[in-house]
N, CA, C and O atoms as CSV, one atom per row, in Angstrom:
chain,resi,resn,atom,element,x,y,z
A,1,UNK,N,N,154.777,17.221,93.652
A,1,UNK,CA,C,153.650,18.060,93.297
A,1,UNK,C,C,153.585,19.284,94.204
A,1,UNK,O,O,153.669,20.410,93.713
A,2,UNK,N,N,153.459,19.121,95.339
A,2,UNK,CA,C,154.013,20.248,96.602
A,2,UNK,C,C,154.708,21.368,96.338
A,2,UNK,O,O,154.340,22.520,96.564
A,3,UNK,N,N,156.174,20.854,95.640
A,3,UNK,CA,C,157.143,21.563,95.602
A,3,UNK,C,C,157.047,22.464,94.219
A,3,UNK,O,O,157.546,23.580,94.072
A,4,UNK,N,N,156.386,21.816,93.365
A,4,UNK,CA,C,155.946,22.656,91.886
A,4,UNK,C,C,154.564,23.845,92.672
A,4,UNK,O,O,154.821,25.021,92.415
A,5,UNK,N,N,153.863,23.743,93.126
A,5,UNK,CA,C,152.798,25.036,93.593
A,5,UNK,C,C,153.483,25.937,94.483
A,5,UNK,O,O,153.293,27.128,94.235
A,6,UNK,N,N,154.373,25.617,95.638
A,6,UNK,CA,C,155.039,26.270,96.298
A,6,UNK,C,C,155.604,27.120,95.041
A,6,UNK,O,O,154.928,28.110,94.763
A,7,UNK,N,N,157.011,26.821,94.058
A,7,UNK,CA,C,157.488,27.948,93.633
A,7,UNK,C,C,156.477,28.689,92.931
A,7,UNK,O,O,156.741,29.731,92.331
A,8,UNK,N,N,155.444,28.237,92.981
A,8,UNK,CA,C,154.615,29.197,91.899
A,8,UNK,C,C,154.205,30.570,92.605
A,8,UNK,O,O,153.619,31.399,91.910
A,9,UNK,N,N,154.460,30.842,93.857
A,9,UNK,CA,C,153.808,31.645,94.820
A,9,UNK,C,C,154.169,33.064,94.174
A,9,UNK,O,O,155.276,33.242,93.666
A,10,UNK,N,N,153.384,33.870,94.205
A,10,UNK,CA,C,153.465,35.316,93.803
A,10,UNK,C,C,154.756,36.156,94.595
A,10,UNK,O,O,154.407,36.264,95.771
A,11,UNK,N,N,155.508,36.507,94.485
A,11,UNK,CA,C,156.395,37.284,95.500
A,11,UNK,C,C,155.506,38.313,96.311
A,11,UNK,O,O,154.469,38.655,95.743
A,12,UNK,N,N,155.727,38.776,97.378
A,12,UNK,CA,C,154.971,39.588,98.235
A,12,UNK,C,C,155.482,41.137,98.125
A,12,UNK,O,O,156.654,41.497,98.231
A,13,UNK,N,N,154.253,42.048,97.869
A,13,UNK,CA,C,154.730,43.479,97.675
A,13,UNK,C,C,155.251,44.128,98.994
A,13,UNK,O,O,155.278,43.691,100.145
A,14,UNK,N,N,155.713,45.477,98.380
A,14,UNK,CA,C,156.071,46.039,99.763
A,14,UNK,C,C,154.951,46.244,100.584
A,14,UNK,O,O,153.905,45.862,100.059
A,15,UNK,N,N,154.829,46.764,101.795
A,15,UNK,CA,C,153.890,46.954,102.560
A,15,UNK,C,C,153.703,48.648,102.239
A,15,UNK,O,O,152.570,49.128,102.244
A,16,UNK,N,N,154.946,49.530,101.953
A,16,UNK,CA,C,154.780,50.711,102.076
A,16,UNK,C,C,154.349,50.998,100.528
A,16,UNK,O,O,154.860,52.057,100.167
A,17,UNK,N,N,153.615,50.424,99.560
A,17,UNK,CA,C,153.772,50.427,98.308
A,17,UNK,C,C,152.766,51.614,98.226
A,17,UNK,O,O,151.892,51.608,99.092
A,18,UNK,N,N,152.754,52.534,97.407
A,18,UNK,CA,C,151.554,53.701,96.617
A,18,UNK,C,C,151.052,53.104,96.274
A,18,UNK,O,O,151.358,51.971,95.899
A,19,UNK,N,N,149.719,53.808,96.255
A,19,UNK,CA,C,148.636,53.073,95.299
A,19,UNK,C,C,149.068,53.094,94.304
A,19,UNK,O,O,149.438,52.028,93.814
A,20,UNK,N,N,149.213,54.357,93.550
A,20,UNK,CA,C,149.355,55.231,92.235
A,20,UNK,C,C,150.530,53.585,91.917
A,20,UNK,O,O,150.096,52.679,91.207
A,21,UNK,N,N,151.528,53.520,92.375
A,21,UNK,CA,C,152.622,52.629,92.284
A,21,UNK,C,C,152.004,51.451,91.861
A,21,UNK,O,O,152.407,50.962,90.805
A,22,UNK,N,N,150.991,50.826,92.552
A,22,UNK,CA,C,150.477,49.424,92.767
A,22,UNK,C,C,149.616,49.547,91.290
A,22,UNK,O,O,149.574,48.562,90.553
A,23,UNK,N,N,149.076,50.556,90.989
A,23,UNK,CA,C,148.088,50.808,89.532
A,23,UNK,C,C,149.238,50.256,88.527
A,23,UNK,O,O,149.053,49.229,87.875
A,24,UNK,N,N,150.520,51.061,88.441
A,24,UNK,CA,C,151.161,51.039,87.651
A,24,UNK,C,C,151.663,50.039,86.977
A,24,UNK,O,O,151.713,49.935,85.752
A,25,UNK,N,N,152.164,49.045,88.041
A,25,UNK,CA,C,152.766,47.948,88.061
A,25,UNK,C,C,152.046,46.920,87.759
A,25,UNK,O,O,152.640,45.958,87.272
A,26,UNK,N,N,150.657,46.840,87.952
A,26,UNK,CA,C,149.516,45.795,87.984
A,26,UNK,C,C,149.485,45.838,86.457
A,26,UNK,O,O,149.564,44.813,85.780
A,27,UNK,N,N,149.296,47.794,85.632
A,27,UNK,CA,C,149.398,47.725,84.378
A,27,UNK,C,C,149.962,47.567,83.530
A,27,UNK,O,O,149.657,47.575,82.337
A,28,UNK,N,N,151.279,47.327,84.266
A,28,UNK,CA,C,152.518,46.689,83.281
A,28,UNK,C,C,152.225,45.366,83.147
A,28,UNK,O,O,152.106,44.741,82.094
A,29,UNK,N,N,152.108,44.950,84.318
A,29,UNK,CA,C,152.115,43.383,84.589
A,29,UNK,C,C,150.808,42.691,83.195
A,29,UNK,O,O,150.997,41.669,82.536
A,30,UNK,N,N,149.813,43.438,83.108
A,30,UNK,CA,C,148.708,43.051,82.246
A,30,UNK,C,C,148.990,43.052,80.708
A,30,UNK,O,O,148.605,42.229,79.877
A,31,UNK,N,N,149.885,44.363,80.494
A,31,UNK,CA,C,150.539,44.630,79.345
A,31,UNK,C,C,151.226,43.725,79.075
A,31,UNK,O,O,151.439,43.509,77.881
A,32,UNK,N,N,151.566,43.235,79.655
A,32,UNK,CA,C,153.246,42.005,79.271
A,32,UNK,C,C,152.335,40.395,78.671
A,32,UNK,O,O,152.738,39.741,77.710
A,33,UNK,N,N,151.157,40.052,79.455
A,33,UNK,CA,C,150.740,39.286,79.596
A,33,UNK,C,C,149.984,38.952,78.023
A,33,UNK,O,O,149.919,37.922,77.351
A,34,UNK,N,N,149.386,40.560,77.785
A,34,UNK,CA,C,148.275,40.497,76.459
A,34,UNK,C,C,149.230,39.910,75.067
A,34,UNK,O,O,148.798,39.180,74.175
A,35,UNK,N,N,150.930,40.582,75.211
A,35,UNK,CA,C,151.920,40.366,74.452
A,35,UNK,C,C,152.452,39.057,74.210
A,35,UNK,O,O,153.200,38.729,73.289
A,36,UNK,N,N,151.874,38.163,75.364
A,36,UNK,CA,C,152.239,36.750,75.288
A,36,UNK,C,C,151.940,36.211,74.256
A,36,UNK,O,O,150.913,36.713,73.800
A,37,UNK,N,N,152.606,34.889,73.243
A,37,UNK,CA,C,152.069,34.346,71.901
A,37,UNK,C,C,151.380,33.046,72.498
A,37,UNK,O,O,152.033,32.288,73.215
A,38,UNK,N,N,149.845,32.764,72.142
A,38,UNK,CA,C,149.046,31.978,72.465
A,38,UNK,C,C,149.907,30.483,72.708
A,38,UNK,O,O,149.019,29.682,72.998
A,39,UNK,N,N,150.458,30.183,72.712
A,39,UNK,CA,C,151.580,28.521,72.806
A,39,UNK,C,C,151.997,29.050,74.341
A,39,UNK,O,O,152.192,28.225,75.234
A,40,UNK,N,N,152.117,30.484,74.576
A,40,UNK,CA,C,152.664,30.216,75.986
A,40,UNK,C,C,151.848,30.852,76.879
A,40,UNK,O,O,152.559,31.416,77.710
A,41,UNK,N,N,150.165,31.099,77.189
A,41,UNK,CA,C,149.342,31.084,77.689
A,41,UNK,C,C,149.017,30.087,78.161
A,41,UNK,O,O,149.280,28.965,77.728
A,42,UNK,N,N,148.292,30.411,79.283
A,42,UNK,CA,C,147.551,29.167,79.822
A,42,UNK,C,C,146.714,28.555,79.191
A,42,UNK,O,O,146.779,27.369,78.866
A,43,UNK,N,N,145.912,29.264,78.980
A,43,UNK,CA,C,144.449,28.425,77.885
A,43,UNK,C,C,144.799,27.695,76.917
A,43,UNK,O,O,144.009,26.942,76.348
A,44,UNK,N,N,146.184,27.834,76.558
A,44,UNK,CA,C,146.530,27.126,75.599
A,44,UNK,C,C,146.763,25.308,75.857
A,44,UNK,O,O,146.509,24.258,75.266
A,45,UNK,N,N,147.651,25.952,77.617
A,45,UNK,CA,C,148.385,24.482,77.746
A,45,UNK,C,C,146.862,23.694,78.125
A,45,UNK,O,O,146.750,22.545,77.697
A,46,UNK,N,N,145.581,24.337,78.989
A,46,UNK,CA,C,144.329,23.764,79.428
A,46,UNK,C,C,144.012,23.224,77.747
A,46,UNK,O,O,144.071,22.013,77.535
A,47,UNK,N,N,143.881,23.600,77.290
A,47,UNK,CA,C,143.650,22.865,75.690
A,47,UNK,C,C,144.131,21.415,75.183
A,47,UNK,O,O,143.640,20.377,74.739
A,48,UNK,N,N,145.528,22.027,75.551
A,48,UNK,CA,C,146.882,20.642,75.234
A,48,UNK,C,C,146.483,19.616,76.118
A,48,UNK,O,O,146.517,18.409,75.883
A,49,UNK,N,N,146.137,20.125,77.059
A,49,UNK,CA,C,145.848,18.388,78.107
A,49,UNK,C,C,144.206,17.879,77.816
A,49,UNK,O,O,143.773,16.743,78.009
A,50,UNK,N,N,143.393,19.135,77.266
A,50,UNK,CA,C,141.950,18.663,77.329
A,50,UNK,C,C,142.280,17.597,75.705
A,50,UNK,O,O,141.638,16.555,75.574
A,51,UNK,N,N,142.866,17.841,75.078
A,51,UNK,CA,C,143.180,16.951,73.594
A,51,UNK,C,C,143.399,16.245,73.726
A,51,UNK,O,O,142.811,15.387,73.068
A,52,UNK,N,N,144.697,15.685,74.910
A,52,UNK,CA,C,145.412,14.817,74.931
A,52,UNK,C,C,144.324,13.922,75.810
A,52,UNK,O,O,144.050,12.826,75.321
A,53,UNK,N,N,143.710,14.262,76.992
A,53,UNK,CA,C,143.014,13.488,77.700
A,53,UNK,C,C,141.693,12.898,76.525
A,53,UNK,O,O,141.567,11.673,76.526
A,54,UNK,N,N,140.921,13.536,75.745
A,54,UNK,CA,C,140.124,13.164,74.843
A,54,UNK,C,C,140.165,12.478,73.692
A,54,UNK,O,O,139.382,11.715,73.127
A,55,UNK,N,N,141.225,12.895,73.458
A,55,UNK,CA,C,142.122,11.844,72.647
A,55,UNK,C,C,142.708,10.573,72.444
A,55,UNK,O,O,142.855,10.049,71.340
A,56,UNK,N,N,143.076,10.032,73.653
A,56,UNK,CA,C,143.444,8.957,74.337
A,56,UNK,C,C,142.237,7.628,74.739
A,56,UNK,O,O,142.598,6.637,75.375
């Protein structure tokens, strides 16, 4: 269980990063995310286990 949260860790930005840079990238990063198909969101998989646990 340890070892699954560890890789989850965010990589660390540069220190010398632009703002303007840090905007940019944050807005890509959001863009990519909205494009995701609901099966591979989170809320989805929180769903899949709330079914399965209620279900059972």
């Amino acid at each position: 269980m340890v070892k699954a949260i560890a890789s989850r860790k965010k990589p660390k930005t540069p220190i010398s990063e632009e703002p303007e840079h840090k905007k940019q990238r944050i807005k890509q990063k959001r863009k990519a995310q909205r494009k995701k198909t609901f099966e591979q969101k989170e809320l989805y998989r929180w769903m899949e286990a709330f079914d399965r646990f209620y279900s059972s």
